[in-house]
N, C-alpha and C positions, 0 to 999 in steps of 0.2 A: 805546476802552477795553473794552466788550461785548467786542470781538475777542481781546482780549488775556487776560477773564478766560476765554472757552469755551477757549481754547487750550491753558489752563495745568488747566483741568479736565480739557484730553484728556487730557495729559501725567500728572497724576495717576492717572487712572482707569486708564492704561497701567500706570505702574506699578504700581497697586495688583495690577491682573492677572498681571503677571508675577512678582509676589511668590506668589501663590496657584500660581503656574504650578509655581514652585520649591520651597513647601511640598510638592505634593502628588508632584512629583516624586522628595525628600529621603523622603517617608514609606514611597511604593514601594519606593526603594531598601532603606530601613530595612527594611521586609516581607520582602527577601529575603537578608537579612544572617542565617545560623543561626547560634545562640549555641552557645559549646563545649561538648561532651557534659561528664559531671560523673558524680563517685562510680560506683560498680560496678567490675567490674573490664576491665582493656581487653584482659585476654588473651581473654575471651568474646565470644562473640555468640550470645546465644539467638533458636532460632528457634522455629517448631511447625508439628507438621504435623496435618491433620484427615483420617482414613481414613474416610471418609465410606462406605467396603465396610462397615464396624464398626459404625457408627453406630445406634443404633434410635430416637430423637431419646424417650431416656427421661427427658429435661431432669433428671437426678442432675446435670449438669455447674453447671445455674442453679441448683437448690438447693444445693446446694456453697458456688458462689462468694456467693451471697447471706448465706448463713449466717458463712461466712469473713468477710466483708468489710464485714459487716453493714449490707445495703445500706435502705433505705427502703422499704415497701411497695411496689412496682408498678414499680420501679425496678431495672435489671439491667444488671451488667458484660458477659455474656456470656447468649446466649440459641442455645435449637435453634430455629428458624423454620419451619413445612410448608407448602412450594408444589405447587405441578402444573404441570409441566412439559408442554403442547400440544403436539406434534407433527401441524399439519393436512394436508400433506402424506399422513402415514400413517394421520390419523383414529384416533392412539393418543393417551393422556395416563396420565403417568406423576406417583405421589407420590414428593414427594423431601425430605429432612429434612437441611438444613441451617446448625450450628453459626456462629455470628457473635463474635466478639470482637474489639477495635482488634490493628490487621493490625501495631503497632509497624514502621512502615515505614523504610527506611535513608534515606529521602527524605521523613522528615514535614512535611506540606504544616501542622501545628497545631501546630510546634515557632514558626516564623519570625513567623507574629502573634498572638504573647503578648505582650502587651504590660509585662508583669510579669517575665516570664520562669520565669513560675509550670510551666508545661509545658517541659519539658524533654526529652532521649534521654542515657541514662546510657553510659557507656563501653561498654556489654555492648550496650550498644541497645535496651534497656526505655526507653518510652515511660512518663514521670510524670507527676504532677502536688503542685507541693506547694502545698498547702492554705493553709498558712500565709499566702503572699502572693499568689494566687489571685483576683481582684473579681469574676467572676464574669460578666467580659463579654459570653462568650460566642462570642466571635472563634473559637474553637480546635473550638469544635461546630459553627458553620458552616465552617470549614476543612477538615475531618475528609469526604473523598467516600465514605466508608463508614456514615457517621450511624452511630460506636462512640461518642460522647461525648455526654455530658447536663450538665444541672446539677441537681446531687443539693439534693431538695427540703430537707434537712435541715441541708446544711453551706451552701449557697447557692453552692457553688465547684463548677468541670469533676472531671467524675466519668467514668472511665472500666477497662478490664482494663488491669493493670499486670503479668501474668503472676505474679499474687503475688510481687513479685519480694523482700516480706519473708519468704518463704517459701524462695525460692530461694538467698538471700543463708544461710540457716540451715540448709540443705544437704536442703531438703526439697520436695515436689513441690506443684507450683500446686492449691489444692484441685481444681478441675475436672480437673486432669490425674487426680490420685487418685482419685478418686470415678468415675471414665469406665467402667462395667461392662464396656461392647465393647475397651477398648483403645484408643478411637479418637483418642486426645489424644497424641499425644508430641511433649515438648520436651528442648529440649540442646544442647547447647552446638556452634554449626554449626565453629569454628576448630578442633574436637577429631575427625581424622579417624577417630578411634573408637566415636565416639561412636551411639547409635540413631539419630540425625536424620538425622548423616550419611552414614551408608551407607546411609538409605532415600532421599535427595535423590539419592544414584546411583544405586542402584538399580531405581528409578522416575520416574525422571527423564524419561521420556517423555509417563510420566502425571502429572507434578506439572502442578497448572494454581496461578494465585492470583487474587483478585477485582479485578475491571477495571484490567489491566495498563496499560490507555493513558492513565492517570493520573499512569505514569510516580511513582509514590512508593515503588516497590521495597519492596513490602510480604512480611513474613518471616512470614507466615500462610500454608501451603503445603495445598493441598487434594489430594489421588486420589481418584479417582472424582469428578471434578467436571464439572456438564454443562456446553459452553460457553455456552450460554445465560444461565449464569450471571456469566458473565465483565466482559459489558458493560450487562447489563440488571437486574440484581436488585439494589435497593434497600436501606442498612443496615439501620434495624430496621423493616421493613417489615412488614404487618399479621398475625397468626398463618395465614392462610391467603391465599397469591396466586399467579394465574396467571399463569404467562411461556408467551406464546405464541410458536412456530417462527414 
């Protein structure tokens, strides 16, 4: 009888495993299910480019978007960052000042685990969040390989650059774009071959780099003048001053 009850306890505790086997498989799958883009318009696709030749990292772009967006104390959509760039080979080091904001990527890795479906990519490919049904998991900040995302100390929900896209939507420019003294911000509509965006992505097309491409999330933040150094090693919002050594 002993025999018959361990047996039937095997039998249980198998399936109990293979039940768990198939939740967590069901939830993977879930994770990469992307929900349909929504509102904006679908003849667009904004992108942006950062001329980092322009740049004087006079953060007008963070006060801007802070102001616009009325962020929190200590808290920012979009930040300049200064590193040093090591070259020990050449025994040179170089200051470099560069611009951060979520890369609204055509492959966001923070769109698929929302669990709310609070984070969304609009038809245009702005990258949201609405607030409204938002918990604040947390899930879409760590998903995010660029650390552009937080949770805003104020509303308790994923806070992150939406390219002002109420801004955009009312025929007007992302405050950071406005406020950029150098120039160095331009966005527009990449589907409009007339557009500034893109006949600079032609035209420097040699030089366009974007932040760690082997991420594969086809991110529409486009840099000139970018070191490649930058590409696979620099951190999203990483400390106001850091060295990336050659």
């Amino acid at each position: 009888m002993s025999i018959t009850r361990r047996n039937l306890l095997k039998q249980i505790g198998a399936l109990t495993v293979g039940a768990t086997v198939l939740t967590l498989k069901e939830a993977r799958a879930e994770a990469k299910r992307v929900p349909p883009r929504r509102e904006g318009d679908p003849n667009k696709r904004y992108g942006m480019i950062v001329d980092l030749r322009r740049c004087i990292g006079c953060q007008a772009c963070t006060v801007s978007c802070t102001v616009e967006n009325q962020m929190p104390a200590g808290q920012f959509r979009t930040t300049v960052r200064q590193y040093q760039v090591i070259d020990e080979a050449q025994d040179q080091a170089t200051n470099v000042v560069l611009p951060r904001l979520c890369n609204h990527c055509d492959n966001p890795p923070c769109v698929p685990v929302c669990p709310t479906q609070a984070t969304y990519q609009r038809e245009d490919g702005i990258v949201v969040v609405d607030n409204k049904i938002c918990v604040g998991c947390a899930y879409c900040v760590q998903a995010c390989p660029y650390e552009a995302r937080f949770i805003n100390e104020e509303t308790g929900t994923a806070d992150k650059c939406t390219f002002c896209a109420h801004r955009l939507d009312a025929g007007l420019l992302p405050a950071c774009v406005e406020s950029c003294v150098g120039g160095a911000r331009i966005i527009g509509d990449m589907k409009d071959p007339n557009s500034t965006i893109s006949k600079m992505l032609v035209e420097f097309e040699d030089e366009i780099k974007v932040l760690k491409p082997a991420q594969g999330t086809m991110p529409q933040v486009f840099y000139i003048g970018l070191d490649e150094a930058f590409q696979s090693q620099v951190q999203g919002q990483a400390m106001l001053w850091q060295e990336i050594v050659l």
